[in-house]
Structures are given as structure tokens and as C-alpha cells.
C-alpha positions in Angstrom: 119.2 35.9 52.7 117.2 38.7 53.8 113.2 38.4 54.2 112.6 40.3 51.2 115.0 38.6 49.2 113.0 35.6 49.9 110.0 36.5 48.8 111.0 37.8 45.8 113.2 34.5 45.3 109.9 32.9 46.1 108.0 35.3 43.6 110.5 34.3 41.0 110.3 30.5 41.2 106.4 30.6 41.3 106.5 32.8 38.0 108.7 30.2 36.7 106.7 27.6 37.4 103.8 28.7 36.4 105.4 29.7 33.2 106.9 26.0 32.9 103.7 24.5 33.4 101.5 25.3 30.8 98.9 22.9 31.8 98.5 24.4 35.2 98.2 28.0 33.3 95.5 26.6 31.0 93.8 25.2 33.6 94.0 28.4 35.5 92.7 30.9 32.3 90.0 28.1 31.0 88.5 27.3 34.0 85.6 30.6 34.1 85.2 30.4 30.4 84.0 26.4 30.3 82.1 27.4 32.8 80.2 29.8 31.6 79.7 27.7 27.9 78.1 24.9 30.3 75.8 27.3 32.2 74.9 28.4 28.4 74.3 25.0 27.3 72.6 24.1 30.3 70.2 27.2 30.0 69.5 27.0 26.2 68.5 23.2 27.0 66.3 24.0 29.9 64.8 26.9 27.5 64.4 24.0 24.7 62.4 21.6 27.4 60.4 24.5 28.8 59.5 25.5 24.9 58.7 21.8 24.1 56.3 21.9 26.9 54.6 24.8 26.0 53.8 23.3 22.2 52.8 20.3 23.6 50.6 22.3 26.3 49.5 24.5 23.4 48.6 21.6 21.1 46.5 20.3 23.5 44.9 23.6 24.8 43.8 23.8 20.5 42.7 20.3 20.3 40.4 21.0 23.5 39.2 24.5 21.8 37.9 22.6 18.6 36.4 20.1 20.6 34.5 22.6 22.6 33.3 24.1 19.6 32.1 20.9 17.7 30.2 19.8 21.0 28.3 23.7 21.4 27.6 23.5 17.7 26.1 20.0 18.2 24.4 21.1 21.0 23.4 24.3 19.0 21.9 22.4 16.4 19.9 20.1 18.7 18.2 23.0 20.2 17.4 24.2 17.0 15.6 21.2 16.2 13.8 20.5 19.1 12.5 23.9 19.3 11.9 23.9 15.1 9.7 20.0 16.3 8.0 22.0 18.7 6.4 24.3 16.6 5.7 22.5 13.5 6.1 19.1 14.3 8.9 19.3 11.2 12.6 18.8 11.6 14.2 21.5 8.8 17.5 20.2 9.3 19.4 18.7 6.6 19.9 14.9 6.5 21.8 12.4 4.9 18.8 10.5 3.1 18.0 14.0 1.9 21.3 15.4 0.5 22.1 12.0 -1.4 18.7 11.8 -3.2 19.2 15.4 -3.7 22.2 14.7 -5.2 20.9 11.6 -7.1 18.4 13.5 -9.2 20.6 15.7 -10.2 22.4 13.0 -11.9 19.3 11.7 -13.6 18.3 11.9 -17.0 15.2 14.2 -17.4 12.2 12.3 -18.1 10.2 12.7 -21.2 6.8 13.8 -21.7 5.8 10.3 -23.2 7.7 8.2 -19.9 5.9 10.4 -17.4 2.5 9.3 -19.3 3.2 5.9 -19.7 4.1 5.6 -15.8 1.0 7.8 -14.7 -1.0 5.5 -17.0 0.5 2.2 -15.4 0.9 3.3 -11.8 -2.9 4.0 -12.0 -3.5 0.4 -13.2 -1.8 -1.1 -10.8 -3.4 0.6 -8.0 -6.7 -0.2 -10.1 -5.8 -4.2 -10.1 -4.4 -4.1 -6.4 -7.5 -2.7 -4.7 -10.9 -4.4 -4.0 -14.0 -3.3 -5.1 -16.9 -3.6 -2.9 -20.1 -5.6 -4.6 -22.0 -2.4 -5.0 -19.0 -1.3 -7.4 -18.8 -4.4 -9.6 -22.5 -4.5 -9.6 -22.8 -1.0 -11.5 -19.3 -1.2 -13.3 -21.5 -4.0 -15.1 -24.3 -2.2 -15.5 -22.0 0.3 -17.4 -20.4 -2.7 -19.6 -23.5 -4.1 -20.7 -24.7 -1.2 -21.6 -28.6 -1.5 -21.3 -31.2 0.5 -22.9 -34.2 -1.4 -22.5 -35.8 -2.0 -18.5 -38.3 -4.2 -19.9 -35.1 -7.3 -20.5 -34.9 -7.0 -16.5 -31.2 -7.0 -16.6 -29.5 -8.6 -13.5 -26.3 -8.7 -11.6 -25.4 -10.6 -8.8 -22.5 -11.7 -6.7 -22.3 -14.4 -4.4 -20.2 -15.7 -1.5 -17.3 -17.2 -3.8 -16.5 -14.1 -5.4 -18.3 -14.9 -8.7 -20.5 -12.6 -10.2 -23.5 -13.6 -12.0 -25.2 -11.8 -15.0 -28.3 -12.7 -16.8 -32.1 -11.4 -18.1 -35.3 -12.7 -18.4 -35.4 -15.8 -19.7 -31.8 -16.5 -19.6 -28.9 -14.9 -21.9 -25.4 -16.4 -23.3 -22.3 -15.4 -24.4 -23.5 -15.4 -27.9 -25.6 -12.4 -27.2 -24.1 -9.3 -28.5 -21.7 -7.2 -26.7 -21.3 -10.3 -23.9 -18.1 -11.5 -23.8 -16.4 -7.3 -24.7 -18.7 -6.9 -21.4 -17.2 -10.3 -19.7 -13.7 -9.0 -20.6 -14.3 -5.3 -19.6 -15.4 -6.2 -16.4 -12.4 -8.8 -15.6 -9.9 -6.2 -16.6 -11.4 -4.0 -14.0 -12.3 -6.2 -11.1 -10.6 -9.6 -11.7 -8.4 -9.5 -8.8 -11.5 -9.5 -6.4 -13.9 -11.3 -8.6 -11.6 -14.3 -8.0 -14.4 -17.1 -8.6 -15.0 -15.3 -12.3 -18.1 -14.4 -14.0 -20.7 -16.3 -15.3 -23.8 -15.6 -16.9 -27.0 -18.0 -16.5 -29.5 -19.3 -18.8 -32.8 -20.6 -18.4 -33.7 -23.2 -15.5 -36.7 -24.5 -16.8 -38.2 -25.6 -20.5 -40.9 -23.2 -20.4 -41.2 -19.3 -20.6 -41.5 -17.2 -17.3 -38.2 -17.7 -16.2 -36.9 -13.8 -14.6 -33.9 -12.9 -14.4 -32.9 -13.0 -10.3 -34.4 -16.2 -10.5 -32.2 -17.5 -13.3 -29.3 -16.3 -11.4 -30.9 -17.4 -7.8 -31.1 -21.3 -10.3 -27.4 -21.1 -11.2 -25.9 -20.4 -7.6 -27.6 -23.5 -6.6 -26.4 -25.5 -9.0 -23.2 -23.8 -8.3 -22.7 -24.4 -5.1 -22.3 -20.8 -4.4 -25.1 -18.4 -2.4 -25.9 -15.6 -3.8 -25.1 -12.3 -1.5 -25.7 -9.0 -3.2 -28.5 -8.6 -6.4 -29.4 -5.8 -8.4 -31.8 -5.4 -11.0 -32.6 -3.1 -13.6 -36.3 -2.9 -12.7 -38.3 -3.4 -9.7 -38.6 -6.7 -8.5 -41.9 -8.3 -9.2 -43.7 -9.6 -6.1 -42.4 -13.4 -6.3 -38.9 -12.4 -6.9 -39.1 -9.8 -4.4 -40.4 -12.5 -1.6 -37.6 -15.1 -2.4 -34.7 -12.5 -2.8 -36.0 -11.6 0.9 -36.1 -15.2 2.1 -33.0 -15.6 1.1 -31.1 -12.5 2.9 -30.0 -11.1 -0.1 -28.9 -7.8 -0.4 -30.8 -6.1 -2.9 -30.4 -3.0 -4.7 -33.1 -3.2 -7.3 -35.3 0.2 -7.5 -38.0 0.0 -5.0 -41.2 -1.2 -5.6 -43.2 -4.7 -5.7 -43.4 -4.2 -9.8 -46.9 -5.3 -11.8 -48.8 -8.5 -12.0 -47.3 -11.1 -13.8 -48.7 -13.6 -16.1 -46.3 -15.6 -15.4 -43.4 -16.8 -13.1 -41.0 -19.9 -12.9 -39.7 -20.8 -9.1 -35.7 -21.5 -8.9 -36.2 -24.5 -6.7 -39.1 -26.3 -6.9 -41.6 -27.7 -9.8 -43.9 -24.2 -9.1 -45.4 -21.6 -12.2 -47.5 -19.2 -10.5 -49.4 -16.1 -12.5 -52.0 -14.5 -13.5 -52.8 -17.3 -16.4 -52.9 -19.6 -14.5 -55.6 -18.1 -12.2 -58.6 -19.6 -13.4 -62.1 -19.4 -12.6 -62.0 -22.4 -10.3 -59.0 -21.3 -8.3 -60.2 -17.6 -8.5 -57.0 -16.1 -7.2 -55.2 -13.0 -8.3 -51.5 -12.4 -8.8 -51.2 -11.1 -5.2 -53.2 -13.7 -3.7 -50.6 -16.5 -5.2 -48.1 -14.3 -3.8 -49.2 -14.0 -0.5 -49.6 -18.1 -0.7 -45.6 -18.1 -1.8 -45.0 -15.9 1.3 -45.8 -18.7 3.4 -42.6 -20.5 2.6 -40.7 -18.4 -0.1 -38.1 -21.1 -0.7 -40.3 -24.7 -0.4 -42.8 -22.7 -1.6 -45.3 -25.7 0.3 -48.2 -23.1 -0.3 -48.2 -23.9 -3.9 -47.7 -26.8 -4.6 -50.6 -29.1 -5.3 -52.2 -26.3 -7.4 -49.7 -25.0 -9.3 -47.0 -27.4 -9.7 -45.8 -28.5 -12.9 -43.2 -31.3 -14.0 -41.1 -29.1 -15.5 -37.9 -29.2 -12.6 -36.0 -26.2 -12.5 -32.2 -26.9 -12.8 -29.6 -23.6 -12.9 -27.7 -24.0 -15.8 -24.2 -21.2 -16.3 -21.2 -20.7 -18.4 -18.3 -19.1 -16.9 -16.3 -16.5 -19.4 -13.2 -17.7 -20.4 -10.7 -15.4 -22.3 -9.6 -17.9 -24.5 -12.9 -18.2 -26.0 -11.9 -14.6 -27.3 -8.9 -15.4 -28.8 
């Protein structure tokens, strides 16, 4: 056979072959095509991957933005203040406290016209009843209370170191006496949280006439127990009353003035009656010369004694106010 009848013999048998073998020819026409579906595949997943990454890169990049932006706003905000502080000492931000009481009145009812009274009206006794009073307060409040017309009764008011006040006039006065005890009460009402020893009012110290009013009071501390630290009364102190109120380091607020003779006057502590009846011929001394004697020794009142003591003793004699008695 010739060496082109070979190859075509060749050729022939090859065709064959191939024809025969189906599996070879698949393998042979499939081959580029399930390549090219895996370089797809490949790509569209590598695409998928790179797209993930680029949300979750995105996410992130958004989540940073809003962060950024709440910290300049806080930031914002905080320069506001501090520049708003710096100028009016007043912060005109908003706060919590503020919005929910805000809120809370609006869910309120409205308040009448008789609850806003009725709480102006007890708001304004309870700051009343919680504050002190100094004595000068009390002293006049009383003053008001009992109401006095009439100087000559030489009205007196006193408090002492226990918080008691003391009330009284010349020649003593009780709780009988009209318009007493609607004073007592009056003045408890108003000042009973500092007046905390209560009130009383003092009576005469000694059997006889003569008995003034600082001196019954001055009588009634002693027996008492208390001392007596502020005074006031309605007139001007006569000159005995005036020299023992001194002695004693009493504050006084009486009007100013030594006051006229007096025919007569009762000392708080000891058996004493000094005046102008009593200045006879044989002792030939004036009201103002027994005073001077008192002077001397305003509270043993050693001066006087001997000439003008008496056995009448003085002994303080009170009655504290009691709100029962009213009932």
C-alpha cells in the first residue's frame, strides 16, 4: 500500500473511531463549554463575595456616620450651654425634670378658685406656726390682743428665759378680767410654737395696794423659777420700777422717762413699801430721796429696810392659760 493510501486508511479508521466512541466525542465538544459555565460560576461568586463585602463595608461606613453625628450634636449642644452659663449664669436647655413636670400639669385637674384660697390661707399659717418670733414681736402682738385704752392701768408684758410670757397691770389682773383668756388664745394661736413655756398672767404679791405691774410680773418669775428677760410697759416706768428693772438686766422697752412721784410702791422681793405717804415729817424724805436710797441695792433693797419695812412678805402668785378652761 502506497503512502497515501495509508493515510487515508489511517484517516478512515480515526473517523471511525471517533465516530464509535461517543464518549471520546463528548468529551472532545463539552470540554470548552463546562469550562466556560465554571469560569461563569466562579466569577458570579467572586462578584457575590466582593458585593457582600461592600454591604457589610457600607453598613459600617453608615453606622460610623450616625455616630459622628450624635457625638457633634452632643458636642454642639454642650457648647451651647456653656456659652448660654456664661452669660446668664442660666442653662436654657431642656431637661428631663422639666419636660415630665411639664407634662404632669397638663394632666392635672384645674384648680378652683376656693382650693387656691384655702391653700394660700393654710400655707400662710403654717409658715406663721413654723417661724419664731423675736420677744419684741410677742411683746406688741399682746399689746394688740389686749387691746388697751387706758395708760393709767400700766399694762405689762414680759417674757422670760423659759419661753413664758407674762402679762399683768397694776395691782395684779386674772383671767376673769374681760377680754383675757380671747387675748390668752389669740396670742397662742400666733406665737405658741415659740412661747413654749405658755402664758401666764400674775396677780398681786402682797395684801396691800401699791403693787405695779413689772413688779407683779418681776414677783411671779420668782416664784416661777423663771428670770424675766425682755419687759414692756404701757407707761413710763416710775423711778422704783425703773431702778429694779435695771438691776436686774432687763431689757426694757417701756416709753422713756422716770414717770411721777408715787404715793406708793410694793418691792417684789423683800418686806419694803416706799412712797410719798409714807414720807413723814420725821423721816422728811421725798419720793426721789427713797429712790435714791433703793438705788443702793435695787434688789436687797438694804437701804430701806428698817424704815420702811412692813410684814407684809411679797410672794408672786400666776395662773397659766389653759385652753381647756375655754371649752
Amino acid at each position: 500500500m502506497s503512502e497515501a493510501g495509508w493515510e487515508e486508511a489511517n484517516e478512515d479508521d480515526w473517523g471511525d473511531v471517533t465516530a464509535a466512541d461517543p464518549t471520546h466525542a463528548g468529551v472532545e465538544n463539552e470540554a470548552p463549554v463546562a469550562a466556560k459555565s465554571r469560569k461563569r460560576r466562579n466569577r458570579s461568586q467572586h462578584d457575590d463575595d466582593d458585593q457582600a463585602d461592600f454591604n457589610d463595608d457600607d453598613d459600617a461606613s453608615r453606622v460610623n456616620v450616625k455616630k459622628m453625628k450624635k457625638e457633634l450634636f452632643e458636642k454642639s449642644k454642650l457648647t451651647v450651654a456653656s456659652r448660654t452659663r456664661s452669660k446668664t449664669g442660666v442653662s436654657h436647655l431642656p431637661s428631663s425634670s422639666s419636660s415630665s413636670s411639664s407634662s404632669s400639669s397638663h394632666s392635672r385637674r384645674p384648680v378652683t378658685a376656693k382650693q387656691s384660697s384655702s391653700s394660700s390661707s393654710a400655707a400662710a399659717t403654717s409658715s406663721s406656726s413654723s417661724s419664731t418670733s423675736s420677744p419684741a414681736q410677742m411683746i406688741k402682738y399682746a399689746f394688740k390682743c389686749l387691746a388697751v385704752e387706758d395708760a393709767s392701768e400700766n399694762w405689762t408684758v414680759a417674757i422670760t428665759d423659759a419661753s413664758s410670757m407674762i402679762i399683768s397691770r397694776a395691782n395684779g389682773v386674772t383671767w376673769g378680767v374681760a377680754g383675757m383668756r380671747k387675748a390668752g388664745r389669740e396670742i397662742m394661736q400666733m406665737h405658741g410654737r415659740t412661747l413654749t413655756g405658755g402664758i401666764y398672767i400674775a396677780n398681786k404679791f402682797t395684801k396691800g395696794a401699791s403693787n405695779h405691774s413689772e413688779m407683779c410680773i418681776l414677783a411671779a418669775a420668782e416664784r416661777l423659777g423663771e428670770r424675766v428677760t425682755d419687759l414692756e410697759c404701757g407707761a413710763q416706768n416710775c423711778g422704783a420700777c425703773g431702778s429694779v428693772i435695771q438691776a436686774k438686766g432687763i431689757t426694757n422697752t417701756s416709753p422713756a422717762g422716770s414717770g411721777r412721784s408715787q404715793t406708793g410702791w410694793s418691792h417684789p422681793y423683800v418686806a419694803v413699801f416706799i412712797g410719798t405717804q409714807k414720807s413723814d415729817e420725821a423721816m422728811r424724805l421725798g419720793w426721789w430721796e427713797q429712790v435714791e436710797l433703793l438705788d443702793t441695792d435695787p434688789i436687797g433693797a438694804r437701804g430701806l429696810i428698817g424704815k420702811f419695812s412692813t410684814s407684809d412678805q411679797p410672794l408672786g402668785k400666776y395662773v397659766k392659760y389653759e385652753e381647756a378652761d375655754d371649752a
